[in-house]
N, C-alpha and C positions, 0 to 999 in steps of 0.2 A: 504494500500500500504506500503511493505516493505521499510527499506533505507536501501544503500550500506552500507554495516560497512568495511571501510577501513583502513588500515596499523591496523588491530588487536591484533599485539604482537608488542610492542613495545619497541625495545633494546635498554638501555642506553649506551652502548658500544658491540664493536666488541671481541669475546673471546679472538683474535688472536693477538692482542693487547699488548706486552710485555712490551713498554717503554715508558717515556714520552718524548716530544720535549720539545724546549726553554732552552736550555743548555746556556753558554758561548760559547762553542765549534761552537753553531751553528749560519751561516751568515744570517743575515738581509733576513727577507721574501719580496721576492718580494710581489707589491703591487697588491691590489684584482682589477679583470678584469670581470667586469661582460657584458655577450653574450648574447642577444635574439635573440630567434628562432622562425620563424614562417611558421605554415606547417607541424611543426615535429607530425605529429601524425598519430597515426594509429589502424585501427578496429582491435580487437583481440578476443579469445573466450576463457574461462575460461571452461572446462568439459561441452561445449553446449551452455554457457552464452555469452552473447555478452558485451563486454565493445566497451570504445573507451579511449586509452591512448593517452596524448600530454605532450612534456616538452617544457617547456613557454622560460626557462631560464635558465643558470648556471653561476657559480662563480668560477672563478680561482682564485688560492691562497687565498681562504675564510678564513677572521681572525674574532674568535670571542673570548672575554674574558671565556664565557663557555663553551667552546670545544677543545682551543687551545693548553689544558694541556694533551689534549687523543692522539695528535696527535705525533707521534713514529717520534725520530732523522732521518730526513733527507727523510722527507716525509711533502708530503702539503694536505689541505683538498681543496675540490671541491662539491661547496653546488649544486644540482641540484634539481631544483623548477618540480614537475609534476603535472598533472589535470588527475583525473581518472571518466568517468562519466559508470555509471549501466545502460545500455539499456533497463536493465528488470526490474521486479518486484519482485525477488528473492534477499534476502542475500547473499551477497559475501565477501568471507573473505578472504583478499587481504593482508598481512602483508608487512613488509618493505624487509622482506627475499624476496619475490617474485620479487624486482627491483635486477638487478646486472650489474653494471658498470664494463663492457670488451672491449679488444679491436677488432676493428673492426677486422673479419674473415670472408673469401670469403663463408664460409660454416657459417651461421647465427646461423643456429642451436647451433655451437661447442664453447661452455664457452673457451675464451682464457684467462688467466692471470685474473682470477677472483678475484676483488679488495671488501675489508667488508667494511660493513656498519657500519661508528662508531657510529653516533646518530642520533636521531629527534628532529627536533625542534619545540614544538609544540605551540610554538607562531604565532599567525595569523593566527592557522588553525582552516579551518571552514569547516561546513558541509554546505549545503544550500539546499532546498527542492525544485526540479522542477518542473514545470506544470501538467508535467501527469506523474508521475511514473521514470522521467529520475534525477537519483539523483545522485549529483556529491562531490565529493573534491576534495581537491590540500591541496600541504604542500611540506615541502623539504624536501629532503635525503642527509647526509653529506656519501660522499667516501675520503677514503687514499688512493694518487697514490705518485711515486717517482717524486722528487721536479722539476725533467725536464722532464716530461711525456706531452704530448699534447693531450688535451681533446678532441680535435677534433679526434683525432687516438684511439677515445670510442666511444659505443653505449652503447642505456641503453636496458640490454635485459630482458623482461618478464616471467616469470616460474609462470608455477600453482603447486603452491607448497602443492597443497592438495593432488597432483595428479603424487609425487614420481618428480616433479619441470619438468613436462613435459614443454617443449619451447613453449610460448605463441606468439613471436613476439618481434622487435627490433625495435629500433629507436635512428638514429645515432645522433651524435652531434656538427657533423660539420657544421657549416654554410652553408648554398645554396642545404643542402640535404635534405632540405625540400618539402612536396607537394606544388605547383607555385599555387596563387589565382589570379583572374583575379583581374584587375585593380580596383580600387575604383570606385563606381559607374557603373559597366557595364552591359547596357541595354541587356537583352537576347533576341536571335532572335527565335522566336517559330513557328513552324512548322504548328503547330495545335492550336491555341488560343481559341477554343472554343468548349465545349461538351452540348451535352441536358442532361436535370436533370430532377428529379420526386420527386413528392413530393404524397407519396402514403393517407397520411392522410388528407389532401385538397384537392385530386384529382387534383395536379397543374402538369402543364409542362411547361419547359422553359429552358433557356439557362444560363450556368455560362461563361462568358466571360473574360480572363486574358486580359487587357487593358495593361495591362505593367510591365516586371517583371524585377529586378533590382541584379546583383550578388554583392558580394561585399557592400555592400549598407552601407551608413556613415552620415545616416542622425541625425539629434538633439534626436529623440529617443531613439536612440544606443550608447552603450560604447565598442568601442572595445579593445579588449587587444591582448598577441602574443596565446593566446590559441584559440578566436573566432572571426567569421566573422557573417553576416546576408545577407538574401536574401528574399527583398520585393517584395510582390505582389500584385499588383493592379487588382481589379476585379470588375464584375458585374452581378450581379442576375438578370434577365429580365424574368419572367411568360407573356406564353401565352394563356394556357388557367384552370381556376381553381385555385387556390393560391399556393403559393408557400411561408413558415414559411422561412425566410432568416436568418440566425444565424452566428458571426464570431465561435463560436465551431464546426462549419460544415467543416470546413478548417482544414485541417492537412499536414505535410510532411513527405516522409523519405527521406535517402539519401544515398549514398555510407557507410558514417559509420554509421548512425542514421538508423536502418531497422525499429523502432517501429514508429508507426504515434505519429508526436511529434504536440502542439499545438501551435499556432502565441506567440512571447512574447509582441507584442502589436501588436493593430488592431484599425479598426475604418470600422463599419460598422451600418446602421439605421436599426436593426433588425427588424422582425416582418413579418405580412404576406403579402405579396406583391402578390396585384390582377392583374390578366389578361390585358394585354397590358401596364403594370408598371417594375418598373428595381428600384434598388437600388446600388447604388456601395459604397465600400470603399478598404481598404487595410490589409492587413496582412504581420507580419514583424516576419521572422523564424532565430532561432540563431542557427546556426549548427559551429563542430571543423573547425579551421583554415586548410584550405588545402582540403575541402571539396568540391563535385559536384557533376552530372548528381542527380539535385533535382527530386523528382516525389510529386505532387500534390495531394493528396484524399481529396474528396467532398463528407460527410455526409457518410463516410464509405462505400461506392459502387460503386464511379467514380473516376477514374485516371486520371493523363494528366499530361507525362512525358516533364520536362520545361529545361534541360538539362542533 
């Protein structure tokens, strides 16, 4: 299994870049204002590729001793924190050119008043390896806007810049323009809570039963942050006739941005084969982007059961 290889070319400053700040001349920075966002994200397609982008957080008037000297008279930096996750199993080569801080325009498409990119900062940046194949980073992007510009009146917009910077997709950065999650803890009401299963190598038949499925979910297992949420599910295996092998790997989801079947990031179930007239239950606990929904359920790769 491939990893995403993200921000690829990585520029130590913007060309565009003539002069340096911190003069005499110039008045006292105002002081850094840092925003979290939750919801900001969104599925997008690289030439056929599926990602899913979110920005967690940004900085207004961001002062750092290592960058403060790049920044041009009468101009402020604005650090903006993203999370990029590879839905697929292909390399993708994602540079920092491909992010561009504009302002918002009714037509999404249309680059307005395209602001460069002066550095990376590649402190704190990690790569981290996923379950099955879904492999993600985060790190920041510094931008130069004019010193009274309102970051809210920008979106961060996406180019596949392998691809002559065809528009990928935007994601604004104003507060409350984000996808709405439901509430902490909310019980899903399901429609259908229960399908028959086969199990062709035991010859079993039986039922997987969702006892209880949870959106939002903020139990001691979970850490959430502004880039993800979880959505537990309580189930049970019940064989009627012939056995039925019970496995938490049988469990998979996707979702509005997630289309690959992703696996539980913790679970608790008593695997093993469960004979005729027996049931086994536990749980499964799926981490999908903040602002996420309408989950779909697959069981052992050949049953559905869409749970919102």
């Amino acid at each position: 299994m491939k990893k995403l290889v993200l921000f690829g070319a990585i520029f130590a400053m913007a060309a565009s870049i003539t002069s340096c700040g911190g003069g005499e001349e110039e008045t006292e920075a105002s002081e850094p204002k840092e925003v979290t966002l939750s919801g900001h994200t969104e599925a997008m397609a690289l030439g056929g590729f599926d990602i899913v982008v979110s920005v967690g957080k940004y900085v207004d008037n961001y002062s750092d001793d290592e960058v403060n000297d790049l920044v041009t008279k009468g101009k402020k930096l604005v650090q903006v924190e993203i999370k990029v996750i590879n839905t697929t199993d292909v390399d993708l080569m994602l540079p920092p050119a491909a992010f561009k801080l504009d302002k918002v325009s009714t037509d999404k498409k249309e680059n307005i008043g395209v602001h460069n990119l002066i550095s990376m900062k590649l402190d704190d940046y990690n790569m981290y390896d996923g379950d099955v194949g879904t492999y993600y980073n985060k790190g920041v992007l510094y931008y130069e806007l004019d010193k009274d510009a309102k970051v809210s009146d920008y979106q961060l917009n996406v180019l596949n810049v392998l691809s002559g910077d065809e528009y990928a997709g935007s994601i604004p950065l104003a507060e409350g323009k984000g996808k709405k999650d439901a509430a902490e803890n909310t019980e899903i009401s399901l429609a259908n809570a229960s399908f028959e299963i086969e199990d062709i190598v035991f010859d079993g038949i039986g039922t997987l039963m969702i006892d209880k499925a949870i959106d939002n979910y903020t139990g001691e297992e979970v850490e959430k942050d502004a880039y993800t949420k979880f959505v537990r599910i309580n189930y049970t295996v019940s064989c009627t006739t012939g056995k039925i092998y019970a496995s938490t790997s049988d469990l998979q989801m996707v979702s509005d941005f997630i289309q690959n079947p992703d696996f539980s990031i913790e679970d608790d179930l008593e695997g093993g084969a469960v004979e005729a007239g027996n049931s086994v239950s536990g749980f499964a606990i799926f981490e999908v982007p903040a602002g996420d929904s309408n989950y779909t359920l697959i069981y052992s790769d050949d049953y559905e059961m869409a749970i919102k």
